[in-house]
PyMOL Python script that loads the backbone (N, CA, C, O; Angstrom):
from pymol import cmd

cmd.read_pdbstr("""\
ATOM      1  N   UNK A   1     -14.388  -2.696   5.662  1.00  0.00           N
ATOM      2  CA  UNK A   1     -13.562  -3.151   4.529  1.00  0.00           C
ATOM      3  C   UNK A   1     -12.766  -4.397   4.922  1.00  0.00           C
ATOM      4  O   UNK A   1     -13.000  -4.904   6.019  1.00  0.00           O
ATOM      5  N   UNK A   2     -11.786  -4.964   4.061  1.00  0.00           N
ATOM      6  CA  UNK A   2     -11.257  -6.550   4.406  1.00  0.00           C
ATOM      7  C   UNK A   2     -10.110  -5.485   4.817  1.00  0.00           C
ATOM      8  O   UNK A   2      -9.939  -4.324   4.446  1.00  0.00           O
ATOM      9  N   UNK A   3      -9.140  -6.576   6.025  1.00  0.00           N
ATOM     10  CA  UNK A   3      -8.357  -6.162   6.377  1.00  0.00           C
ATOM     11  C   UNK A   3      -7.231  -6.567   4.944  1.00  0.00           C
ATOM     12  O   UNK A   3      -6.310  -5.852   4.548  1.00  0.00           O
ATOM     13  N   UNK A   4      -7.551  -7.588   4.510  1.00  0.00           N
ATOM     14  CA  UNK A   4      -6.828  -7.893   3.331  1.00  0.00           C
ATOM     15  C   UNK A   4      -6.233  -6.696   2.233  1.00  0.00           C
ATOM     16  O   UNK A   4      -5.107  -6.243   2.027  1.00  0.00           O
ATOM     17  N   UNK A   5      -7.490  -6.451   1.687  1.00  0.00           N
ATOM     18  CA  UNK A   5      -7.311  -5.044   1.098  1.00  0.00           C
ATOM     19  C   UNK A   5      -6.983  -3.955   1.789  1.00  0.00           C
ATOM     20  O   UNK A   5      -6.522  -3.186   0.945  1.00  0.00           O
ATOM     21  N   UNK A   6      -6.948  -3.365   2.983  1.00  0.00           N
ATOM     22  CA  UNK A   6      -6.507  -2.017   3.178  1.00  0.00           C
ATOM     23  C   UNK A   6      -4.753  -2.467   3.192  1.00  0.00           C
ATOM     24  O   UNK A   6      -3.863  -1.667   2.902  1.00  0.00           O
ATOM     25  N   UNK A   7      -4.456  -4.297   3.703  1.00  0.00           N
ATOM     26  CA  UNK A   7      -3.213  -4.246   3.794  1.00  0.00           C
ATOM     27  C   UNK A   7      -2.429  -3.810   2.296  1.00  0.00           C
ATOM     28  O   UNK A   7      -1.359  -3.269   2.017  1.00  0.00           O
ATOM     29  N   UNK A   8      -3.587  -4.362   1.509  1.00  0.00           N
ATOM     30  CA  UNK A   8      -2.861  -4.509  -0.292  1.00  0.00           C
ATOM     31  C   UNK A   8      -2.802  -2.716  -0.489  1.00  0.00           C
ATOM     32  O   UNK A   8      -1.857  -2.267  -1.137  1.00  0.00           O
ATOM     33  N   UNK A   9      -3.627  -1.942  -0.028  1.00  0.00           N
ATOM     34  CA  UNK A   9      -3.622  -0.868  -0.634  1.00  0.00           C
ATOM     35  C   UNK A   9      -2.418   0.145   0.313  1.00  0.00           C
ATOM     36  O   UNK A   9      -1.911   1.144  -0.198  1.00  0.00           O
ATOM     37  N   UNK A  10      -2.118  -0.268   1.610  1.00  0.00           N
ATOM     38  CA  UNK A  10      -1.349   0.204   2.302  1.00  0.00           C
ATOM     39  C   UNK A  10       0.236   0.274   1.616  1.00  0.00           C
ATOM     40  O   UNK A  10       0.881   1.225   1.175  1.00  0.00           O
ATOM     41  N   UNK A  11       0.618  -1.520   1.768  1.00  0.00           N
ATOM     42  CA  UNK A  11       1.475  -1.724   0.716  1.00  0.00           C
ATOM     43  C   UNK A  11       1.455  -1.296  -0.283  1.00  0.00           C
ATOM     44  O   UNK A  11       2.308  -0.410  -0.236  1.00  0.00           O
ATOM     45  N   UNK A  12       0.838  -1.314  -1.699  1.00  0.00           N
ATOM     46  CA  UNK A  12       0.829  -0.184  -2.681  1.00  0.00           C
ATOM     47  C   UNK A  12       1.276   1.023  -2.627  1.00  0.00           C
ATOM     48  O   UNK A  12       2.094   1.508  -3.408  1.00  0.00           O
ATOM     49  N   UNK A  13       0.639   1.693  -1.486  1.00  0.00           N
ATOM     50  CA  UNK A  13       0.933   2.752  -1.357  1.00  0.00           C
ATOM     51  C   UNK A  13       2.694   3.105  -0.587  1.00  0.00           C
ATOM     52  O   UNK A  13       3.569   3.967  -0.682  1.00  0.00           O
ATOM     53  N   UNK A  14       2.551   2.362  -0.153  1.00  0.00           N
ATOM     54  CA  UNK A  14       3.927   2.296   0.405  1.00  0.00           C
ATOM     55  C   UNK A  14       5.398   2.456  -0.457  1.00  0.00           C
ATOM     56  O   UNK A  14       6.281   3.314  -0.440  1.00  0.00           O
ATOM     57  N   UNK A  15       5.151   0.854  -1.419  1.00  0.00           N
ATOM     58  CA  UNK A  15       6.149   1.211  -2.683  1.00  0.00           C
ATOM     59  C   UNK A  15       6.219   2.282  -3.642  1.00  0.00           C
ATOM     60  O   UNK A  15       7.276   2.595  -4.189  1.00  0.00           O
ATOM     61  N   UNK A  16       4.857   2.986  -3.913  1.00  0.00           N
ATOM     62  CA  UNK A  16       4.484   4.142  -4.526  1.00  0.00           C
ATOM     63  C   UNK A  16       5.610   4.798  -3.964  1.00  0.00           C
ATOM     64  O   UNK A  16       6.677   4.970  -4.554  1.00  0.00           O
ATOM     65  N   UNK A  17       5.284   5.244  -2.538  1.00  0.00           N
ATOM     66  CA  UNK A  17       6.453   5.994  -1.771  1.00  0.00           C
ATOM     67  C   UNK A  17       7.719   6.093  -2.073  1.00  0.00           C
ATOM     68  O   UNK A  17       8.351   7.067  -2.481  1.00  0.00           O
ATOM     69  N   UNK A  18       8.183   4.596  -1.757  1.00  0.00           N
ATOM     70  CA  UNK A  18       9.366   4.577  -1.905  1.00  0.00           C
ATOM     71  C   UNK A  18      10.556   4.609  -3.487  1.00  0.00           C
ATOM     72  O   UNK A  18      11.772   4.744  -3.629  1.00  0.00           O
ATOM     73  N   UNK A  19       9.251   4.381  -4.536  1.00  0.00           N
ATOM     74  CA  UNK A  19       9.665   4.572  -5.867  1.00  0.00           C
ATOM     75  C   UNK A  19       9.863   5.758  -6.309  1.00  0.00           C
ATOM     76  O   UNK A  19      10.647   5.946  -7.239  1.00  0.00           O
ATOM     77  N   UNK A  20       8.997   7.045  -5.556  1.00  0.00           N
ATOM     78  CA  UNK A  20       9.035   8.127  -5.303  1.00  0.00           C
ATOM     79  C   UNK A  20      10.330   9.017  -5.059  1.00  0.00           C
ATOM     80  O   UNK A  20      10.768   9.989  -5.673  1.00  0.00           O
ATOM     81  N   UNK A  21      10.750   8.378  -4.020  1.00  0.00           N
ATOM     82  CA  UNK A  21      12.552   8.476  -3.117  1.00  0.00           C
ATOM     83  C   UNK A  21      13.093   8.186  -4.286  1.00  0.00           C
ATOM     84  O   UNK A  21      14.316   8.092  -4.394  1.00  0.00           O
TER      85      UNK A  21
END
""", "prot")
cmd.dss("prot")
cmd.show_as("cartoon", "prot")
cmd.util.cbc("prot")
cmd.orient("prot")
């Protein structure tokens, strides 16, 4: 996979997280 995208989906997932909190 692009490192590009796992970064975009990492991040995504990340704020997901923290919108979560």
């Amino acid at each position: 996979l692009i490192p590009i995208t796992l970064a975009g989906l990492f991040v995504t997932a990340y704020l997901q997280y923290r919108r979560g909190d």
